[in-house]
C-alpha positions, -999 to 999 in steps of 0.1 A, spaced: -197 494 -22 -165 490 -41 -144 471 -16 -117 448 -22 -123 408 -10 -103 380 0 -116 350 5 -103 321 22 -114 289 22 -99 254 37 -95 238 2 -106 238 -38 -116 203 -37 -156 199 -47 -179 206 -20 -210 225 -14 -185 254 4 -158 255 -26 -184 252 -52 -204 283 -34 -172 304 -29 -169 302 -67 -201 315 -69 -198 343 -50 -160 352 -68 -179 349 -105 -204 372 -91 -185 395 -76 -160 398 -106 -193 404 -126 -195 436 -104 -162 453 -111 -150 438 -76 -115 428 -72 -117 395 -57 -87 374 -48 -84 336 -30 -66 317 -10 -69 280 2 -51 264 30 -42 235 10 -24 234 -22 -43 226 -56 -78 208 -56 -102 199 -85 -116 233 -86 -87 249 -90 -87 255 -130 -124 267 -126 -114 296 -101 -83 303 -128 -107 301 -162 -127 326 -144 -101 350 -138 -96 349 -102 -58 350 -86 -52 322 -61 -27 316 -38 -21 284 -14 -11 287 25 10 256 19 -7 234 47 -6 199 41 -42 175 47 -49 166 83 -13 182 98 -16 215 120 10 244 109 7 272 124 29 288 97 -4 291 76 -10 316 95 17 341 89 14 333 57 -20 345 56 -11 374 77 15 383 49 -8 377 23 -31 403 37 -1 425 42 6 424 3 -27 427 -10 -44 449 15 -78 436 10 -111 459 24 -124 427 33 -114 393 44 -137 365 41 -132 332 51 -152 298 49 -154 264 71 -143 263 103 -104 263 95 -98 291 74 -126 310 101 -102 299 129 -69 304 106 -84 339 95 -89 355 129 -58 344 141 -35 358 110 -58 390 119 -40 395 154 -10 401 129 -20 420 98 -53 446 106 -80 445 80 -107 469 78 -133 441 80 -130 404 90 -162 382 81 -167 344 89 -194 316 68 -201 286 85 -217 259 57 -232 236 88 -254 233 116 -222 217 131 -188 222 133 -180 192 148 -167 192 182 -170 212 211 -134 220 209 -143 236 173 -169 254 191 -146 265 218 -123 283 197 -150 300 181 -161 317 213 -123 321 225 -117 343 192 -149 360 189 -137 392 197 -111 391 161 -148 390 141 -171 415 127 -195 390 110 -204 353 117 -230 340 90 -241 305 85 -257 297 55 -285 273 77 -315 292 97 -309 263 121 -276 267 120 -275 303 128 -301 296 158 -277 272 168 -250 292 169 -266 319 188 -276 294 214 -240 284 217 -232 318 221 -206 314 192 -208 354 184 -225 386 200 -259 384 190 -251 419 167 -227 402 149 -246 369 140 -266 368 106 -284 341 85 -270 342 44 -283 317 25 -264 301 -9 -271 311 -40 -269 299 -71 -274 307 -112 -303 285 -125 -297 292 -162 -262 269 -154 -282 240 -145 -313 241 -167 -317 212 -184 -322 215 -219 -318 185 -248 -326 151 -245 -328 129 -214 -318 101 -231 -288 110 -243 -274 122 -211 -285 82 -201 -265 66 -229 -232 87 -220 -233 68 -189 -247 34 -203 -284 40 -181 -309 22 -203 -335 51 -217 -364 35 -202 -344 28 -165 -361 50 -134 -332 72 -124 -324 86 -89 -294 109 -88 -269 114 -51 -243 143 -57 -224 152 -20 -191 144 -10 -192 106 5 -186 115 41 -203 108 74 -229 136 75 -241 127 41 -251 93 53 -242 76 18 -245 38 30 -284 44 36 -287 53 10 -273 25 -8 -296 -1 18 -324 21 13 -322 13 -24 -314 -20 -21 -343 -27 -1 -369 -9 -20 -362 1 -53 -375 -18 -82 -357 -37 -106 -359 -8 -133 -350 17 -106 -313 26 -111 -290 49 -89 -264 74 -97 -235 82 -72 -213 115 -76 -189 121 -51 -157 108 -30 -151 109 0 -133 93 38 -168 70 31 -154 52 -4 -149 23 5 -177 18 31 -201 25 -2 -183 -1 -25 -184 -25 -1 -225 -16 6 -228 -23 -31 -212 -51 -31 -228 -69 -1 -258 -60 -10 -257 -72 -47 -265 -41 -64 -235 -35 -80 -254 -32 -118 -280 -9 -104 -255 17 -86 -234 32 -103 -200 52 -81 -190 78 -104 -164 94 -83 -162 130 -84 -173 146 -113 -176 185 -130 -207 175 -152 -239 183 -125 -263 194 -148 -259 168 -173 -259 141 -144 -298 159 -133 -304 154 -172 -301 120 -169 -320 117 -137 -360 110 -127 -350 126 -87 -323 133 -67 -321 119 -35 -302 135 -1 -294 109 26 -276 138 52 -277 134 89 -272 170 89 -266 198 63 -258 233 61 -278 248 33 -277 218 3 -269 229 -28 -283 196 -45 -315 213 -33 -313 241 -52 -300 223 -81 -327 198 -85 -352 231 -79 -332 245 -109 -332 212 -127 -368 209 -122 -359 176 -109 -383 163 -77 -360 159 -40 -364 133 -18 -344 142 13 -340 129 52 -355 156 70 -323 165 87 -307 201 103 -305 225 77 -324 206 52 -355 212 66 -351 249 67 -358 250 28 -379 217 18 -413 213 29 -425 179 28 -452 175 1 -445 211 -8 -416 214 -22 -399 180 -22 -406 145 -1 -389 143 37 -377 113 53 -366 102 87 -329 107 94 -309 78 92 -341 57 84 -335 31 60 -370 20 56 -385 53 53 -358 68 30 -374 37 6 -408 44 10 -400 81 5 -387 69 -28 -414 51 -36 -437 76 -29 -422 98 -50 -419 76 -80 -455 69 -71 -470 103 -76 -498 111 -103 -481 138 -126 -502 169 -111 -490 163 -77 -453 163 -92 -460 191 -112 -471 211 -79 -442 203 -58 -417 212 -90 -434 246 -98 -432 253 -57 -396 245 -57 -394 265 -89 -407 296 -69 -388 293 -39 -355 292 -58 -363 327 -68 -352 336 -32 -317 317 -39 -303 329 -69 -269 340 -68 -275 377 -78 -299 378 -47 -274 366 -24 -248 388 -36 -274 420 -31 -274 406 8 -237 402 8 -230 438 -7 -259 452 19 -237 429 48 -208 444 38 -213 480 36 -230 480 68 -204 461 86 -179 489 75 -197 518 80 -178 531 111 -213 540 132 -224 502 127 -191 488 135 -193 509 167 -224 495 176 -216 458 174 -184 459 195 
């Protein structure tokens, strides 16, 4: 397959979506493809990172939280100009925004991610079954979420598939000395350190994890934040109240993962629900133990005592003993969990998922199969 791809995503700001979209454009350019993008929203931190790698962007000139339906002729003209093979857009507005420019300006094949078990809102929901029809392909990057969405009836059955995230592991091996990833950010050598990466928002569940530490962790237990978020200042103030405030440190958002999981003992996932988490597959990577709340989408890839330690959702208690446990356990149990994570992250690696992708594609434009799932 040697098609053309647009992708379209809601913004470039750092999230497990943007950060996955780049990804995919890195690996598709790899391939000889030509791969364009375009955001809804102007700019965004990841912005140079899509440029350094070569990839042409273009904004839809929609401003945060305000509806303009001019985004969408501007996607329609976009598609127009560039006459992609393929248009691919992720989260639920560029999905939504993409069919809709599609009534305008025909493209050969129109294909839709979702990156949760929930879209958030039955109105969301509603709009995905009123526009169904403009679709070839819905994926969600969850198998719970994908179950959920057949249930839902968000997309004919045909044109509903599971595609997991992907990722390289060589970018997030961890290689030099733990300690002086520690001193960069003023973490004594000899300090316990759990690591949180995720955007501070309600799904991620941030302040229990703060109370979780605060109740449980021990006084040479120390614990790293990376992320903003609508859930800043509920955090700070957490912190605060609680008195922890030289123990956690907010880092805000930052472009430095893998030497953050240097630094780090275990990373630590606090979600109410997920999509896929790419923290997961970066502490797998990392060879870094997870200790996660056994939410939607989180549970379809960590086994508890296999490969990382599960928790009740929203559970402040049990996130801390979960912790503890973990900190607890004799090296050969450690050992066994980190070499099954290890193995299981052979099934996620970003060339993987882009041989799924390139099988998804070509099959979705082969005219018999596109018969066949009208």
């Amino acid at each position: 397959m040697n098609a053309s791809i647009l992708f379209v995503l809601t913004t470039l700001d750092r999230g497990g979506a943007e950060t996955q979209v780049l990804e995919l454009a890195r690996g598709w350019r790899r391939r000889g493809r030509d791969v364009r993008v375009a955001s809804l929203i102007p700019g965004g931190v990841l912005l140079p990172a899509f440029e350094e790698a070569g990839l042409r962007t273009a904004s839809l000139g929609m401003r945060r939280g305000i509806p303009d339906p001019r985004a969408a002729w501007r996607l329609a003209d976009l598609m127009r100009r560039q006459q992609p093979d393929i248009v691919h857009g992720h989260m639920v507005h560029a999905n939504l925004l993409s069919r809709t420019a599609r009534l305008v300006s025909p493209v050969r094949l129109l294909v839709n991610t979702a990156h949760s078990v929930d879209e958030e809102g039955r109105l969301r929901e509603a709009a995905y079954r009123l526009t169904a029809p403009l679709c070839d392909l819905l994926t969600n990057v969850s198998l719970h979420g994908t179950e959920r969405f057949r249930q839902l009836h968000l997309a004919p059955n045909a044109r509903l598939r599971h595609v997991p995230n992907g990722i390289d592991p060589a970018r997030l091996a961890v290689t030099g000395d733990p300690r002086t990833a520690r001193r960069a950010l003023g973490v004594p050598d000899r300090a316990w350190v759990w690591l949180s990466v995720g955007r501070l928002v309600p799904p991620k569940d941030p302040v229990t994890l703060v109370r979780a530490f605060a109740a449980h962790a021990a006084p040479d237990e120390v614990l790293l934040i990376a992320g903003r978020g609508e859930l800043d200042r509920d955090v700070k103030l957490a912190v605060r109240s609680l008195d922890v405030g030289n123990r956690v440190l907010l880092l805000g958002d930052r472009d430095d993962v893998p030497s953050l999981l240097a630094a780090a003992d275990a990373v630590v996932l606090s979600s109410r629900w997920e999509g896929q988490p790419m923290v997961q597959l970066e502490a797998a990577a990392a060879r870094r133990l997870l200790i996660a709340t056994a939410a939607p989408g989180t549970v379809d890839v960590v086994e508890d005592g296999v490969t990382g330690i599960l928790a009740a959702v929203g559970d402040v208690d049990a996130l801390g003993a979960a912790m503890r446990h973990a900190r607890a356990l004799p090296p050969g149990a450690r050992e066994a969990i980190l070499a099954a994570a290890g193995a299981q992250l052979q099934s996620f690696t970003i060339e993987r998922v882009l041989d799924r992708w390139e099988e998804l594609y070509a099959s979705f434009l082969a005219p018999a199969a596109r018969c066949r799932t009208r």
